[in-house]
Backbone and ligand atoms as CSV (ligand in chain L), in Angstrom:
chain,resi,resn,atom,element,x,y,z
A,1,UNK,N,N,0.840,-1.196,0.000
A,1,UNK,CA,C,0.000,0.000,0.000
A,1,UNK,C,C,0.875,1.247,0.000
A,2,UNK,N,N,0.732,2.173,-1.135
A,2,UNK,CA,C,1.507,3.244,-0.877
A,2,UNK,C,C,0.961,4.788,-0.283
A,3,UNK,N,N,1.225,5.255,0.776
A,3,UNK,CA,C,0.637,6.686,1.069
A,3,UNK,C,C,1.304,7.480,0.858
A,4,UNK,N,N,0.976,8.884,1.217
A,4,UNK,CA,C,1.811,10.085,0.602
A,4,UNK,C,C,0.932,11.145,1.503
A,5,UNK,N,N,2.271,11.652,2.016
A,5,UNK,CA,C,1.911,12.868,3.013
A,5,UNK,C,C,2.279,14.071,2.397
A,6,UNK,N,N,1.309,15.491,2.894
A,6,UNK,CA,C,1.419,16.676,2.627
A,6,UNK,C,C,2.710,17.205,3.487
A,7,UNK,N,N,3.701,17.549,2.614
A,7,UNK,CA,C,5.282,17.526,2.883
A,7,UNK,C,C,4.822,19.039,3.892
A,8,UNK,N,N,5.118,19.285,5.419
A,8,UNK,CA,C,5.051,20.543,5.976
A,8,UNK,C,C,5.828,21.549,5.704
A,9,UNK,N,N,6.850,21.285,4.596
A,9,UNK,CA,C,7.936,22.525,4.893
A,9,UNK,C,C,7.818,23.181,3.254
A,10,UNK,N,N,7.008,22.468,2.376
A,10,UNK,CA,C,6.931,23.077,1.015
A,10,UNK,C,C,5.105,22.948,0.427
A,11,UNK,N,N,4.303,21.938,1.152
A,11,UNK,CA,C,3.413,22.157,1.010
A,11,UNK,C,C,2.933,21.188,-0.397
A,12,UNK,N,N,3.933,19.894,-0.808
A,12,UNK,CA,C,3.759,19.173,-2.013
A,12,UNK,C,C,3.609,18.100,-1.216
A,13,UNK,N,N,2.971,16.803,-1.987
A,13,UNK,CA,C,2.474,15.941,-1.599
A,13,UNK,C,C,3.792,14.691,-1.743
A,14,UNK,N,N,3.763,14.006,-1.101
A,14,UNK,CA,C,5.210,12.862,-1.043
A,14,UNK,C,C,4.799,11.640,-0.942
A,15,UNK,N,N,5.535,10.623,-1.578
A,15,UNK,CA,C,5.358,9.440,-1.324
A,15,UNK,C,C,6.174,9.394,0.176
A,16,UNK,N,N,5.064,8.699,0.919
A,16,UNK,CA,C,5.525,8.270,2.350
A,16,UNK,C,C,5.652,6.918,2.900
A,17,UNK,N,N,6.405,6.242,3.669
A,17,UNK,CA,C,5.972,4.706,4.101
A,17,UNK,C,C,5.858,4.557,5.559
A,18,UNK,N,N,5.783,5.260,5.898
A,18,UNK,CA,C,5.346,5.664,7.542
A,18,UNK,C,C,6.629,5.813,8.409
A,19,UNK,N,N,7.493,6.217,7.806
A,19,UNK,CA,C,8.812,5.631,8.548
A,19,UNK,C,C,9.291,7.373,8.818
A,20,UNK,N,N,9.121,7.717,10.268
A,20,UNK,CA,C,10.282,8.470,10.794
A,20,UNK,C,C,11.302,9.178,10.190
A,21,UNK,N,N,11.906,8.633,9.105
A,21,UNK,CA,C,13.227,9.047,8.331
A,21,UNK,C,C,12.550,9.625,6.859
A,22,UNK,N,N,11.467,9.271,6.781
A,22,UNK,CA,C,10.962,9.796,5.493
A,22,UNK,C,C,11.078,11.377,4.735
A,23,UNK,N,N,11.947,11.674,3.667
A,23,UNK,CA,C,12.025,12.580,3.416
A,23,UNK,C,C,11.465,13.375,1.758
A,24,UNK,N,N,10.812,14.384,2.270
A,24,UNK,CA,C,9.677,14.899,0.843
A,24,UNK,C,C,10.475,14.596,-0.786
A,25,UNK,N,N,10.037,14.584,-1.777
A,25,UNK,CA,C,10.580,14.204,-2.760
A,25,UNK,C,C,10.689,15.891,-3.342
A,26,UNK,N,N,10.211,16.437,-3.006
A,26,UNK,CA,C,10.633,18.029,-3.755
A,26,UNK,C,C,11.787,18.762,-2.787
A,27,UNK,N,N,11.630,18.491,-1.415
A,27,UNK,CA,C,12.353,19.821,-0.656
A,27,UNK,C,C,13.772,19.037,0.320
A,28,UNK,N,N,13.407,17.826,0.718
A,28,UNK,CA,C,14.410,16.832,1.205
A,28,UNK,C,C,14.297,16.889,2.666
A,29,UNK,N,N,12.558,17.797,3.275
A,29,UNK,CA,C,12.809,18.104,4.319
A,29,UNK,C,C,12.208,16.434,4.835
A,30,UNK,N,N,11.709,16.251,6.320
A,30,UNK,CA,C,11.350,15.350,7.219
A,30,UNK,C,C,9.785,15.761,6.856
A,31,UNK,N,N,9.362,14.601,6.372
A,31,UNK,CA,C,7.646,14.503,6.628
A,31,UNK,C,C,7.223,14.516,8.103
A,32,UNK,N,N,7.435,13.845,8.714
A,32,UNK,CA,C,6.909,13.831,10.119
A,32,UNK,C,C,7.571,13.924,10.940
A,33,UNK,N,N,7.716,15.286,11.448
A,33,UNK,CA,C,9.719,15.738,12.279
A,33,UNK,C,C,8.773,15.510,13.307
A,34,UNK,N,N,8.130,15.332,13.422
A,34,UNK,CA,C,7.463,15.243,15.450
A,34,UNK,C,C,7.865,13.570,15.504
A,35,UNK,N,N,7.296,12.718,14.368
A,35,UNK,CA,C,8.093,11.248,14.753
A,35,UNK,C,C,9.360,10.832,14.954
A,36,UNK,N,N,10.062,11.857,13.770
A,36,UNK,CA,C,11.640,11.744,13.733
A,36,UNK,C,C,12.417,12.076,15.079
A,37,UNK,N,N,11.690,13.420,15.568
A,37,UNK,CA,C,12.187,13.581,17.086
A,37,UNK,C,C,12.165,12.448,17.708
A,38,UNK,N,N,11.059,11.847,18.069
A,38,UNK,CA,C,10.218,10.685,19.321
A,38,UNK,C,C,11.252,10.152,19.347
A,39,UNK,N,N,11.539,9.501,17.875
A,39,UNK,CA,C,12.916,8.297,17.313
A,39,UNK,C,C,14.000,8.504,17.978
A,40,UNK,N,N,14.611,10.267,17.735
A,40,UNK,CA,C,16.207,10.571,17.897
A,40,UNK,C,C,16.018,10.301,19.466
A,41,UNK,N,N,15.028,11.130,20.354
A,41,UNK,CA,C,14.604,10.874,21.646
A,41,UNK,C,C,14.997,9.158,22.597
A,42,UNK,N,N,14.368,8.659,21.771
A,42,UNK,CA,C,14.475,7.175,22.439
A,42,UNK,C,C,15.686,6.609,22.345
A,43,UNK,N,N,16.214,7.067,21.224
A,43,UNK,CA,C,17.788,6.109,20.618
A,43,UNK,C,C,18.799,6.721,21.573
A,44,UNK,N,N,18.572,8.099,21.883
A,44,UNK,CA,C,19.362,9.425,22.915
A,44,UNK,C,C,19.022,8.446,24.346
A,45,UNK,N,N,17.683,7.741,24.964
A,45,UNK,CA,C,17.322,7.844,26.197
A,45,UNK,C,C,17.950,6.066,26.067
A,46,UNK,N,N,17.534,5.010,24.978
A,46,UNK,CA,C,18.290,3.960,25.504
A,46,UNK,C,C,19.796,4.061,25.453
A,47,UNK,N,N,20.450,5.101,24.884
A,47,UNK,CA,C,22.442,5.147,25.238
A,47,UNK,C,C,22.647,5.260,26.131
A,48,UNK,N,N,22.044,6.627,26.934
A,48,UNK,CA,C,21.758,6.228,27.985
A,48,UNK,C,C,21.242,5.273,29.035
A,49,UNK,N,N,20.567,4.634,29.171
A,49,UNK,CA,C,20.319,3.572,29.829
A,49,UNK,C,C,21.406,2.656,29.698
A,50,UNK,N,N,22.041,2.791,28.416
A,50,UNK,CA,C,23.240,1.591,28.305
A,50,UNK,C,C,24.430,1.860,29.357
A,51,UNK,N,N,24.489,3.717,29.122
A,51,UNK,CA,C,25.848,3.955,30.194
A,51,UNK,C,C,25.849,3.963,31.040
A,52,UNK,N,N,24.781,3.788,31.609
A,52,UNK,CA,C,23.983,3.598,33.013
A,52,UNK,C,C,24.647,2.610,33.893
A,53,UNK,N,N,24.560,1.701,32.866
A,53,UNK,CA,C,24.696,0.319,33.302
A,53,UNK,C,C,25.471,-0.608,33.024
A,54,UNK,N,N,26.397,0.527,32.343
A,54,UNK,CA,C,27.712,0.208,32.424
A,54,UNK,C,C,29.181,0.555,33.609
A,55,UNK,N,N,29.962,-0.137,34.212
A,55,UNK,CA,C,30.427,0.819,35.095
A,55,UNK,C,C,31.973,0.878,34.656
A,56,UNK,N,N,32.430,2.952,34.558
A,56,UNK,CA,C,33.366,3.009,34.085
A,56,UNK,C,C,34.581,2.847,35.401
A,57,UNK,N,N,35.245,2.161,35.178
A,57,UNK,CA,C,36.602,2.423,36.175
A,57,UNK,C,C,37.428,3.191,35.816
A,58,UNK,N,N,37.845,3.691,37.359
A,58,UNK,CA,C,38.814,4.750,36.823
A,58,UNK,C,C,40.600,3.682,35.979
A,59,UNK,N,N,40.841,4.463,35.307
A,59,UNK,CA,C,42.049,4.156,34.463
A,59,UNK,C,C,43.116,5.064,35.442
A,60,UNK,N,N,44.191,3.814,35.696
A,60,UNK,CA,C,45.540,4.593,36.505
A,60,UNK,C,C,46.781,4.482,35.296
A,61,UNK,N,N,46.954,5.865,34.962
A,61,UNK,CA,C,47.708,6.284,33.908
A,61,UNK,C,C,49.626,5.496,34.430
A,62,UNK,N,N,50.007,4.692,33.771
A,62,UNK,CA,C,51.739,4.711,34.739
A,62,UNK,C,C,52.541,5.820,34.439
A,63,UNK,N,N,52.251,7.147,33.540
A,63,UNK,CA,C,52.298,8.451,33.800
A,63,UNK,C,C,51.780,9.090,34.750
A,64,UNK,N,N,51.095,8.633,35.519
A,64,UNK,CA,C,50.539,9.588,36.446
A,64,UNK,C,C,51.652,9.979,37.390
A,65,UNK,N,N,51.339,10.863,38.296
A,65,UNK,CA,C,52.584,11.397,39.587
A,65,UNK,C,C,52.102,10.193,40.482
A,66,UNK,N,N,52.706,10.422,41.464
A,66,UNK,CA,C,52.436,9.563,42.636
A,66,UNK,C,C,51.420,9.989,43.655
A,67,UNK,N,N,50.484,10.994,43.611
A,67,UNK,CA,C,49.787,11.804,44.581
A,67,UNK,C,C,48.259,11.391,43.500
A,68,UNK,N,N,48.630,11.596,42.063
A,68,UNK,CA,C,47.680,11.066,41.049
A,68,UNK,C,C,47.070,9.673,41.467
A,69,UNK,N,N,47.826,8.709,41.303
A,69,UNK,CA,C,47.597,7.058,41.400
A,69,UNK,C,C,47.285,7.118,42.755
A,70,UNK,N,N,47.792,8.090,44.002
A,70,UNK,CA,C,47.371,7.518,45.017
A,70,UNK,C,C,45.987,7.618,45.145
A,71,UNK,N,N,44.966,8.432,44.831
A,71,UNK,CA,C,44.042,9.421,44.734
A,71,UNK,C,C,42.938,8.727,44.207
A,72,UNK,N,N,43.518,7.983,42.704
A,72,UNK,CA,C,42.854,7.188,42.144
A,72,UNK,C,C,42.387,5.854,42.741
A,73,UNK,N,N,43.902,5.436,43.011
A,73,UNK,CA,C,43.442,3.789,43.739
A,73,UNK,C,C,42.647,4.102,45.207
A,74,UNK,N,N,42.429,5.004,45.656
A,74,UNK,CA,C,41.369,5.367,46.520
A,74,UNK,C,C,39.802,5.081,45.651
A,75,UNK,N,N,39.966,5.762,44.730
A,75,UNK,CA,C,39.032,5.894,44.157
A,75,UNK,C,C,38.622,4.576,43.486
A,76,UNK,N,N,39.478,4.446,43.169
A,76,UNK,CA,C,38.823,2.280,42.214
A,76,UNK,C,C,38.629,1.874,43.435
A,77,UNK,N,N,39.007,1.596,44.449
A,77,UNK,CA,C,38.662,0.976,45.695
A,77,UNK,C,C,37.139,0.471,45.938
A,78,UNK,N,N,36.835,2.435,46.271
A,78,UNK,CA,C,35.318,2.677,46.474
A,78,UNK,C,C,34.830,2.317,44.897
A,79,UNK,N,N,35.399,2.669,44.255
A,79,UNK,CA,C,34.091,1.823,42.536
A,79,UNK,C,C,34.283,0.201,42.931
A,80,UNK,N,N,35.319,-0.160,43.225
A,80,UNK,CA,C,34.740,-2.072,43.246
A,80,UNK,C,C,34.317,-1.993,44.255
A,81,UNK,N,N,34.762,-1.530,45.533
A,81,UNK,CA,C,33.994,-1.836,46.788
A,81,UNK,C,C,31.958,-1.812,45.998
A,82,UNK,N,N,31.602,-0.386,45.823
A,82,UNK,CA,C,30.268,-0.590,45.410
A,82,UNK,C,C,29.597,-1.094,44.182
A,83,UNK,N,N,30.781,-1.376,43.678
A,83,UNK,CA,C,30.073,-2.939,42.315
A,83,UNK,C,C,29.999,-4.074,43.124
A,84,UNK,N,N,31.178,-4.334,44.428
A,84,UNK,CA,C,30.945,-5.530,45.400
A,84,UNK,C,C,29.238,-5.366,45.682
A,85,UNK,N,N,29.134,-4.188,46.383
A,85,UNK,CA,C,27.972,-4.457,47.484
A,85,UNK,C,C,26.846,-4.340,46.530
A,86,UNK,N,N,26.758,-3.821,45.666
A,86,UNK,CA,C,25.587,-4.204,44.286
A,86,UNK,C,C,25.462,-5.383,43.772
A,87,UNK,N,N,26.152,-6.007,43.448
A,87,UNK,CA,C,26.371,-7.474,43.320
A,87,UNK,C,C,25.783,-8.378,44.375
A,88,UNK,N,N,26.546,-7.722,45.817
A,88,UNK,CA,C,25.994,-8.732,46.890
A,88,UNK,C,C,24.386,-8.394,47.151
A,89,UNK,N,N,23.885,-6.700,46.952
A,89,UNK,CA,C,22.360,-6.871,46.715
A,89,UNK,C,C,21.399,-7.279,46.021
A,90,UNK,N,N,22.397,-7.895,44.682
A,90,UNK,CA,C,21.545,-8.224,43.420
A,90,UNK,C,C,21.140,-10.347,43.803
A,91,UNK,N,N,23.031,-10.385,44.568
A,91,UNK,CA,C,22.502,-11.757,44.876
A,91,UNK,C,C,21.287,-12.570,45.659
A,92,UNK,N,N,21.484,-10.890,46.625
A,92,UNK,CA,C,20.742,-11.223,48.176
A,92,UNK,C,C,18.962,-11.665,47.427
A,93,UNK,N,N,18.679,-10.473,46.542
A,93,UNK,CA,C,17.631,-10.036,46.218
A,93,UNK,C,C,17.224,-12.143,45.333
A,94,UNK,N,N,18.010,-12.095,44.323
A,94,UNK,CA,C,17.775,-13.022,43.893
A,94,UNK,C,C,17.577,-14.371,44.702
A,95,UNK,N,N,18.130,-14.578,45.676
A,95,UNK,CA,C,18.303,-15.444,46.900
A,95,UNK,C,C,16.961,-15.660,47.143
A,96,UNK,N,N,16.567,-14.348,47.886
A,96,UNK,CA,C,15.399,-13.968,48.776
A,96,UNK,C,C,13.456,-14.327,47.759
A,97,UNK,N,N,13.962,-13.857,46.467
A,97,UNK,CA,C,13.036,-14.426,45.508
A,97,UNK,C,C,12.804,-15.832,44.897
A,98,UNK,N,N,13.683,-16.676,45.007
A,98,UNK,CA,C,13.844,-17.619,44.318
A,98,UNK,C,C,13.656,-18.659,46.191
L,1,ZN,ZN,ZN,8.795,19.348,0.790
């Protein structure tokens, strides 16, 4: 089935296939920029969710000074220490359900 939307930015009619990315055949603009947003929106909100849930460690440069690395390995400490105790709540949780 083919449709065709009234292109908003020139006012000519377009072959359309319902798709987000669809662009007018006279002007090259976005037929439906309110869908195209929704799209860029979600693809923007699951990367997020990905980095979320990803966990970055800190990187100890063997350039660093010695006041640097000390500072840091403080710091990775507390990041595994609380990937430990997330882990041990994820087990507990699973434990407690199962
Ligand atoms: Zn157009």
């Amino acid at each position: 089935m083919k449709a065709s939307k009234k292109c908003p930015h020139c006012g000519q009619w377009s072959a359309w296939t319902h798709n987000p990315s669809d662009r007018c055949d006279h002007c090259q603009g976005l037929l439906d920029p309110a869908a195209f947003e929704r799209q860029q929106a979600q693809a923007e909100r699951k990367e997020e969710e990905e980095k979320r849930f990803s966990v970055d460690l800190i990187q100890i440069n063997p350039d660093d000074s010695a006041l640097v690395k000390f500072f840091k390995s403080i710091g990775l400490g507390f990041q595994l220490a609380f990937v430990g105790i997330v882990s041990f709540i994820l087990w507990l949780i699973a434990l407690l359900a199962g």
